[in-house]
LUMZAGU-402622 format. One line per 4 residues: number of its first residue (from 1); their letters; for each residue x, y, z of N, C-alpha, C. Coordinates in steps of 0.1 Angstrom, whole numbers, m for minus. Atoms other than C-alpha are relative to their C-alpha. Layout:
% residues N
NUM) a) X,Y,Z,X,Y,Z,X,Y,Z | ...
//
This chain:
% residues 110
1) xxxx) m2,9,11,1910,m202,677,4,9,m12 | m11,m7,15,1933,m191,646,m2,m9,m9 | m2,7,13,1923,m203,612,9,1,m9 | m10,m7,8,1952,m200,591,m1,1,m17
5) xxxx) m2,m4,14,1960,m185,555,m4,m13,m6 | m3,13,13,1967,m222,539,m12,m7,5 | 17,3,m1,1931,m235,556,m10,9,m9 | 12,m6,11,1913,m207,536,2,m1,m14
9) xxxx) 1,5,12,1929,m217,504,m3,m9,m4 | 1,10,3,1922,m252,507,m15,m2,5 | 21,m1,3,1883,m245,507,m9,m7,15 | 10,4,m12,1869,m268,540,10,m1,9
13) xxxx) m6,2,m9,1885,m277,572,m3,m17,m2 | 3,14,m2,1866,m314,571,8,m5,m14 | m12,8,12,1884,m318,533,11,0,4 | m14,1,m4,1917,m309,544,5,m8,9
17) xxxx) m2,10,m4,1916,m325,572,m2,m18,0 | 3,10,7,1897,m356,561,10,m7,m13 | m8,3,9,1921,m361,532,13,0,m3 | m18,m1,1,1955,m347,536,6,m6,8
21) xxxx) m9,7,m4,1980,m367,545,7,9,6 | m10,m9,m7,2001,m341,554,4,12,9 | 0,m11,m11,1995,m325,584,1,m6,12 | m4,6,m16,2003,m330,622,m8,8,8
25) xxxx) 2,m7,m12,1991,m319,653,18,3,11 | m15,m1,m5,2020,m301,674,m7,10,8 | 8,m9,m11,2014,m284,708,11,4,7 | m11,m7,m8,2035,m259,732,m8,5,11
29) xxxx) 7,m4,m12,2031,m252,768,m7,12,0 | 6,m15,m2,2010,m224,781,m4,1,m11 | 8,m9,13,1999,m196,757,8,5,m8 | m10,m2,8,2017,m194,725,m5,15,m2
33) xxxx) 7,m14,3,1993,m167,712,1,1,m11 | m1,m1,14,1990,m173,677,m10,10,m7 | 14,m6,4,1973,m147,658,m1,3,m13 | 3,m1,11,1959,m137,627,11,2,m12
37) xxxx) m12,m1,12,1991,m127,608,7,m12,2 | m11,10,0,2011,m160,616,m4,m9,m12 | m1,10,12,2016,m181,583,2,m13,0 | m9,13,0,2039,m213,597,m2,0,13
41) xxxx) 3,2,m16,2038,m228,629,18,6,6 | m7,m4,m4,2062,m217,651,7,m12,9 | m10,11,m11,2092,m235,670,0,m4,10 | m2,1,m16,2100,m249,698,m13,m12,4
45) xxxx) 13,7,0,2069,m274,699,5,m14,8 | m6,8,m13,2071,m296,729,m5,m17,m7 | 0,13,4,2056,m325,711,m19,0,m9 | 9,1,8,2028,m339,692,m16,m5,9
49) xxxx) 13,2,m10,1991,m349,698,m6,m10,m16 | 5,4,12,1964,m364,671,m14,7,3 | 20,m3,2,1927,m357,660,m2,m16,m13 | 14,5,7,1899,m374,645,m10,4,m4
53) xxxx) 12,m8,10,1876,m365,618,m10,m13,m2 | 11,6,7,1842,m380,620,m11,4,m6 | 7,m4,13,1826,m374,590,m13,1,m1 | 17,0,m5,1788,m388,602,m4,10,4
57) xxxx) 6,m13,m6,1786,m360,629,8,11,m8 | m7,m13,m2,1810,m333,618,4,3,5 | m3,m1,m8,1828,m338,644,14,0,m1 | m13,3,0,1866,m335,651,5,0,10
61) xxxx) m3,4,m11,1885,m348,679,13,5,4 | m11,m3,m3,1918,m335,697,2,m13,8 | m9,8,m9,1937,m361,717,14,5,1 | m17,m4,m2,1973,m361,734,3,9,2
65) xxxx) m3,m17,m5,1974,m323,743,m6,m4,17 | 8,3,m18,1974,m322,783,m5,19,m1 | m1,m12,m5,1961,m292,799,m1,8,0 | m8,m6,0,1970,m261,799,7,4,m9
69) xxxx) m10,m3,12,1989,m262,762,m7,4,m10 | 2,m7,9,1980,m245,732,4,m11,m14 | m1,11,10,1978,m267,702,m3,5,m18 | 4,m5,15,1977,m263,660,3,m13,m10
73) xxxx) 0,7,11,1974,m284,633,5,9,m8 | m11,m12,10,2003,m273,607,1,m13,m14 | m1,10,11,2011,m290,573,19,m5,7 | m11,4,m12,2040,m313,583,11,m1,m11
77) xxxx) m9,m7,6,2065,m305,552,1,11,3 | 0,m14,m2,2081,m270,554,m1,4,m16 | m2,m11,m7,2073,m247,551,m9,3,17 | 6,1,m13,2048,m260,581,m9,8,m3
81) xxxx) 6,m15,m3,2023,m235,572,m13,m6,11 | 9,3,m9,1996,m231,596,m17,m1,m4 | 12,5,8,1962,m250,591,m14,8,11 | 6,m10,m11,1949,m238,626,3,m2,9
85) xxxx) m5,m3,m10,1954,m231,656,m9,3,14 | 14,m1,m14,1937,m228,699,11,3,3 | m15,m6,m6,1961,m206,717,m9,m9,16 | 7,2,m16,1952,m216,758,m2,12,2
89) xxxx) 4,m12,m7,1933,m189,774,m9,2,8 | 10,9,m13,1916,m210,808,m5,m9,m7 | 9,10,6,1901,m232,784,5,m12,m10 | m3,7,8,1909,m262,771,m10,m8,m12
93) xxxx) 14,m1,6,1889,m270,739,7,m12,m10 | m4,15,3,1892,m307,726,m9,m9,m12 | 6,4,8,1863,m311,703,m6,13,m9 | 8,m13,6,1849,m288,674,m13,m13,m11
97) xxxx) 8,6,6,1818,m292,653,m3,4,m9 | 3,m9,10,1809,m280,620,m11,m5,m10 | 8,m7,9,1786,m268,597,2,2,m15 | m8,3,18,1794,m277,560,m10,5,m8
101) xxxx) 12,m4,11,1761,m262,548,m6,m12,m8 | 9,11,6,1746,m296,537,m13,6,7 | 13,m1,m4,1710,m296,536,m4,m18,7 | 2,11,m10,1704,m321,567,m17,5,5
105) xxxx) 12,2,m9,1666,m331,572,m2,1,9 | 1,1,m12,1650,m323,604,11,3,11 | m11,m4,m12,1679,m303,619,m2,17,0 | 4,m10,m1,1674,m268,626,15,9,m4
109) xx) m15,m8,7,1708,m245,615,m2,14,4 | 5,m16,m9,1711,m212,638,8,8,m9
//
């Protein structure tokens, strides 16, 4: 998993995503291999997918990616930069969960 540049200046992943309009899910077969220097999503992108941000848990959802593909949430004006990114590598990984540093009663925080 590739966080990109324009996710660390826009402070959370659940704000950015939760709020901005302007970003897509876009996925490409196999293993793209995105890595830490890549700025903008790259071409060729076989097609799209969606998520969902639930805000209760701190949960976020992938859909519409089969298999096997490598997937990124990009801003969907160009310059496209890249928000983040799951290259494939055996694993397909469809839900994330996070940790926003609230103070949540009765929950333990490793």
């Amino acid at each position: 998993m590739i966080i990109g540049d324009y996710f660390a200046q826009n402070n959370s992943l659940i704000k950015q995503l939760g709020a901005e309009q302007g970003t897509t899910l876009a996925r490409w077969n196999g293993t793209v291999q995105y890595n830490i220097y890549d700025k903008v999503a790259r071409t060729g992108s076989t097609g799209g997918g969606s998520y969902a941000i639930d805000a209760n848990y701190k949960e976020m959802t992938i859909s519409g990616v089969s298999a096997g593909e490598t997937w990124a949430i990009v801003e969907t004006a160009s310059p496209n930069r890249l928000i983040l990114a799951v290259n494939y590598d055996g694993t397909d990984i469809r839900t994330f969960y996070f940790n926003n540093l609230e103070d949540e009663p009765s929950t333990e925080i490793l």
